[in-house]
N, C-alpha and C positions, 0 to 999 in steps of 0.2 A: 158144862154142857158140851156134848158131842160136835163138830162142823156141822156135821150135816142136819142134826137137830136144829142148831141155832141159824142155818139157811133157813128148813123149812118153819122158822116160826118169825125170819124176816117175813118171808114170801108170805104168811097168813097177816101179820098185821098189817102189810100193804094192802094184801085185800081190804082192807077193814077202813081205810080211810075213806073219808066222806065221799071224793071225788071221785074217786074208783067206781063207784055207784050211781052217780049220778046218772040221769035221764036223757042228761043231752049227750054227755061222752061216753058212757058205758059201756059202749059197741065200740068205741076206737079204744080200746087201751092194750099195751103191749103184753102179754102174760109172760111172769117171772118162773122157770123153773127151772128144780134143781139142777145142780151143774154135772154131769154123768159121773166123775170120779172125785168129789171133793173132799179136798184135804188140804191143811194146813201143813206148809212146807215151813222150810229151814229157817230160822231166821235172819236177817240181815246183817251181818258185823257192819261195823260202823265204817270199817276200814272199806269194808265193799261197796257202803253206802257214799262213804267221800268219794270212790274212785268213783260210781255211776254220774253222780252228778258232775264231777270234773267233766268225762265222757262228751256231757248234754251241754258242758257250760264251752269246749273247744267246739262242739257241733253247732249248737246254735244261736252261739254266740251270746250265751244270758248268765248270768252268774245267782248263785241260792245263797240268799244270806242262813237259813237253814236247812238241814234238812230232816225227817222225818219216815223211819220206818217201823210199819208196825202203826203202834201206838205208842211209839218214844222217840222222842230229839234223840237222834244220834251224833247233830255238827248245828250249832248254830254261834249266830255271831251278833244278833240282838235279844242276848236272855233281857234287857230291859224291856221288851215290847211287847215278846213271846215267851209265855212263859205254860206251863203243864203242870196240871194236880190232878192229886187221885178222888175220883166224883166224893168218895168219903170225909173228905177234908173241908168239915163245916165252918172253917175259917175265913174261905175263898168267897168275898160277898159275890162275884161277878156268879156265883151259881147258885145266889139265894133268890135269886131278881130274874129268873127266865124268861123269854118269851114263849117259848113249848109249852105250854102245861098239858103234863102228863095223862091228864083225865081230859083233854080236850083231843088228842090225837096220838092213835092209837101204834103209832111207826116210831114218833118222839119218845113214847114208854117205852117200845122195847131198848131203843136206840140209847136211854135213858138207864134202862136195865143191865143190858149187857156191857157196855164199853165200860173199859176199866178207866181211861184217866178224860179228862177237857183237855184241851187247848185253847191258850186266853190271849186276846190280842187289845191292848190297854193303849190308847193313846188321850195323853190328860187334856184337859183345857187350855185351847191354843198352842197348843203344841202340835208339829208336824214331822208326818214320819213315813217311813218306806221302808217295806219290807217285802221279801219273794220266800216261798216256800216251796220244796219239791218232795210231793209227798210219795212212796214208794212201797209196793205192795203190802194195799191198805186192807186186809183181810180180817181184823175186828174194828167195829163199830166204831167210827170221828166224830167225837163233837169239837164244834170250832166254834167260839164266842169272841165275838168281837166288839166292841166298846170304844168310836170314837166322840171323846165329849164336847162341852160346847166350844164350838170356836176351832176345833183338832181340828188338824188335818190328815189321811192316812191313803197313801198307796202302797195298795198288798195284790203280790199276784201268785198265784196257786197254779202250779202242776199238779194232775194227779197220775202217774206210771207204774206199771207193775212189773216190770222187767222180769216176767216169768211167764210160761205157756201154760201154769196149775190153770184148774177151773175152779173158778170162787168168786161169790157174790162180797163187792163193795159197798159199806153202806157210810155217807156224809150227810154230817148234818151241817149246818151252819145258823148262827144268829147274829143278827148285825143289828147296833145301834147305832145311829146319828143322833150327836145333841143339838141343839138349836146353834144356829150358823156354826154348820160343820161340813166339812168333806169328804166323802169318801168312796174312794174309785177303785173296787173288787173285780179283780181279772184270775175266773176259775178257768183250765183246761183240761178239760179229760181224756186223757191217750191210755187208758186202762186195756188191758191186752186182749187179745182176740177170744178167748176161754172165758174170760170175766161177764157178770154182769153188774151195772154200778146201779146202785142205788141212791140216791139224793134227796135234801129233803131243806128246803132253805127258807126263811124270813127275815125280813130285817122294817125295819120303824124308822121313819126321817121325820125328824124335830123339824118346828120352826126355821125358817129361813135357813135349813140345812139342805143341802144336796148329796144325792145316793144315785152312784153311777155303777153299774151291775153290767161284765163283761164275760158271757158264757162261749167258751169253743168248745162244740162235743163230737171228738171225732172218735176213740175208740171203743174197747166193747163190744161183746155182742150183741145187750140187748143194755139199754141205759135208760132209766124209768125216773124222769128229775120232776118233783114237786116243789112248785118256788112261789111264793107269798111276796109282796112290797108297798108297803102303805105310807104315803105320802099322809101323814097324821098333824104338822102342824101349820100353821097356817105360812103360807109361800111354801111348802116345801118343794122339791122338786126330785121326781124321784124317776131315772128311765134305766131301761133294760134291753140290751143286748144279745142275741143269739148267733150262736152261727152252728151250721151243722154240715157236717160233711160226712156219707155213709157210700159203703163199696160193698161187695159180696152180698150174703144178708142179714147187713146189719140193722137194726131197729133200734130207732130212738122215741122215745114216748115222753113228751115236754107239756107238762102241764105248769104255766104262771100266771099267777094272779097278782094286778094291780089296784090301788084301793085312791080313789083321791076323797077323806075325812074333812078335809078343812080348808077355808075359802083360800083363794087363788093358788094352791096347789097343782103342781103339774105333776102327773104319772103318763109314761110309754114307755111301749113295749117295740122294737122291731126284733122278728124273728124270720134267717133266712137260711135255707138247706139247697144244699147240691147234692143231690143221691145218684149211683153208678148201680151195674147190673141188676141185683134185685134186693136192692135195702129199700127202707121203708122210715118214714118218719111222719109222728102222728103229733101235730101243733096245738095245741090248745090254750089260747091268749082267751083270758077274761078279763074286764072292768069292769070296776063298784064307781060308781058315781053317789057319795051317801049326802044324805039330806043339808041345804045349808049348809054348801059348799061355792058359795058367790065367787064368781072369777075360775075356777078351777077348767083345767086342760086334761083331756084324756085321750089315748090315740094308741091304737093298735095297728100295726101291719103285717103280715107274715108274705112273705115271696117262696119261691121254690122253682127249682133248677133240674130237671129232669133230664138225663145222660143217657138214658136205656128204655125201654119200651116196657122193662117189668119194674123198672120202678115206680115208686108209690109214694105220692106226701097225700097226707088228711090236713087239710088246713080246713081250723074250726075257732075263728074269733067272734067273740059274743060280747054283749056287754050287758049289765045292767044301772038304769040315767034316772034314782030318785027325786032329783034336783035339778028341773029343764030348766028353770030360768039363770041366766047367764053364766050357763056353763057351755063349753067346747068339748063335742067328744062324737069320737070317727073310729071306722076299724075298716079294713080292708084286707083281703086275702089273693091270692096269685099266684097260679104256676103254670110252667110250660116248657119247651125244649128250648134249646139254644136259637135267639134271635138269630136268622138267618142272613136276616138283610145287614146286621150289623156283621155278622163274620163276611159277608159280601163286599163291604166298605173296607173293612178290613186289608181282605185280601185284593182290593183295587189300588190299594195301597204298597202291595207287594209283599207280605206278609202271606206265607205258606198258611193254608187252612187249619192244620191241625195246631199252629202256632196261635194261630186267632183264636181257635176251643181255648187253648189254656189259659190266652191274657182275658178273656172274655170271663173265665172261670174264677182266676185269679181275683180279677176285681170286682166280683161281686159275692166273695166272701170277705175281703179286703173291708168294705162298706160296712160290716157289721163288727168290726176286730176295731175301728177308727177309735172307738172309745177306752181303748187301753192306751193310760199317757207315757207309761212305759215303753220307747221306744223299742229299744231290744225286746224288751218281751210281746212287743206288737207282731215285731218282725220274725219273733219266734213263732208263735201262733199263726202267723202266715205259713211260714214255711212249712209248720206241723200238718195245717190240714192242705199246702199245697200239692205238698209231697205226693197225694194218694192221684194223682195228676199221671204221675210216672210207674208208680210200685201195683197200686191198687193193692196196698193192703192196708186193713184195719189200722192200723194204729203205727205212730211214727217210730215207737221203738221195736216195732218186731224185728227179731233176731237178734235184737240186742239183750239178754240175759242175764243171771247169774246161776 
């Protein structure tokens, strides 16, 4: 299949998903099109792939236990954890047992279809592990499955970077499991280049007195269209989620996640918050399932937003739906507006220069949504990543960095 074919036959099975449609969102959703000159560039030597990441790991001070260009390991240093097979290879149980099914969502078929290999991320029973991955102009279709079992514990954190100026649609998937009392603390970034548009597409299931902690920074891209699922399914689970967004020029971000609490004393939330600058735009959309015969359970949505510029734009749209009103907890709330004045006023009675106060002010309130990466370095990276656009106002932290 040609690029540009298999762009526009992403771009129609996105249409094609449920939500896209829906009645209440339908009128906020970001439309995907083609990229004006798309083409599949050079691919990555390995040697060019170790220098980029070196690059990112003297800059920002984080280190890649792998890395990944394309759709292949080109450096890693946990093949026990991480490991890649080709979708053909009916050996691999972790791809007989999906959470996608293909006749149920029409993005996972293609996504299903087109991508040549998985990427598998295995941690066994009671066992604990850590891993980072920097993945680099991701230009055919990721699947990423993850499998922490009962008792495991797992932190994984994910760059996504294109170190090129082509124009090309990214498409991720991701599947996450938690087994009954398990951990697992997923920190995704997206710094995809200014020409791209990424695509996303995520689920994950928490067992029994398991916890799923979901850590989202989406700062590059031009236009980034993320569908994300999270079902707190056994009973205590505990499952919250993270966003943070940071957009300049005009860029658009289009966040649609859904949170599910299935089973008694179950906790699901979502906090989602964006700082948009001249005339980007981000369009929020937090939903909660409250399902029947869910005694004890906790649900809570928030989304905030941080307006920098007079043309910019957030849609904040949380909803919920509460099968189950007896002694269940569940709230949502939505917010946005320009920079608290009276606070940069205190600030600066304090003696801190105005435009000094904009930044700490800025700074710490994407700071509030990154708290859940226990990755220190990689906290502090993700700070930096989207503080950066403070100074530069550009898309994405590696512009001008290439190959």
């Amino acid at each position: 299949m040609r690029y540009d074919e298999y762009v526009k036959e992403a771009v129609r099975y996105y249409g094609e998903l449920e939500e896209e449609n829906n009645e209440l969102y339908k009128k906020y959703v970001a439309r995907l099109d083609l990229p004006a000159r798309p083409r599949i560039g050079d691919s990555i030597s390995a040697k060019a792939a170790t220098e980029y990441s070196e690059m990112l790991t003297s800059d920002l001070g984080i280190g890649f236990d792998a890395v990944i260009a394309g759709d292949s390991i080109v450096y890693s240093r946990s093949r026990h954890l991480l490991r890649e097979t080709y979708n053909d290879d009916a050996n691999t149980g972790m791809l007989e047992n999906r959470i996608f099914k293909s006749s149920e969502n029409k993005l996972a078929a293609f996504i299903n279809a087109n991508s040549r290999k998985t990427f598998l991320i295995s941690v066994g029973k009671n066992e604990e592990s850590a891993l980072s991955v920097l993945f680099l102009k991701n230009e055919a279709p990721i699947q990423i499955l993850v499998d922490v079992q009962d008792g495991g514990r797992l932190e994984l954190s994910e760059l996504f970077a294109s170190a090129t100026d082509d124009a090309y649609v990214s498409t991720t998937m991701h599947e996450i499991k938690a087994g009954e009392r398990s951990h697992a603390n997923i920190s995704i970034i997206n710094d995809e280049g200014y020409n791209a548009n990424a695509v996303s597409l995520s689920k994950g299931i928490c067992g029994a007195g398991a916890e799923m902690r979901i850590n989202y920074a989406y700062s590059g891209s031009a236009v980034t269209k993320a569908r994300n699922g999270f079902y707190a399914s056994g009973d205590g689970a505990s499952v919250r989620v993270s966003e943070a967004v940071y957009g300049v020029k005009n860029q658009v971000f289009d966040i649609s996640t859904y949170i599910s609490n299935s089973s008694r004393f179950s906790k699901a939330k979502l906090d989602s918050g964006a700082v948009l600058d001249e005339a980007s735009r981000c369009i929020m959309k937090g939903f909660a399932k409250v399902e029947k015969f869910t005694k004890g359970a906790e649900s809570n949505i928030t989304e905030r937003g941080v307006l920098l510029s007079e043309d910019a734009k957030i849609d904040a749209l949380p909803d919920m739906s509460i099968d189950y009103s007896d002694e269940v907890k569940a709230t949502h709330s939505a917010a946005s507006s320009p920079i608290d004045r009276e606070l940069i006023f205190y600030l600066q009675s304090r003696g801190i220069e105005e435009s000094e106060a904009r930044k700490l002010f800025i700074r710490a309130f994407i700071d509030r949504y990154l708290e859940g990466i226990n990755d220190k370095a990689f906290r502090e990276a993700a700070s930096q990543m989207l503080g950066s656009k403070l100074y530069t106002r550009e898309p994405c932290y590696t512009s001008g960095i290439m190959f």
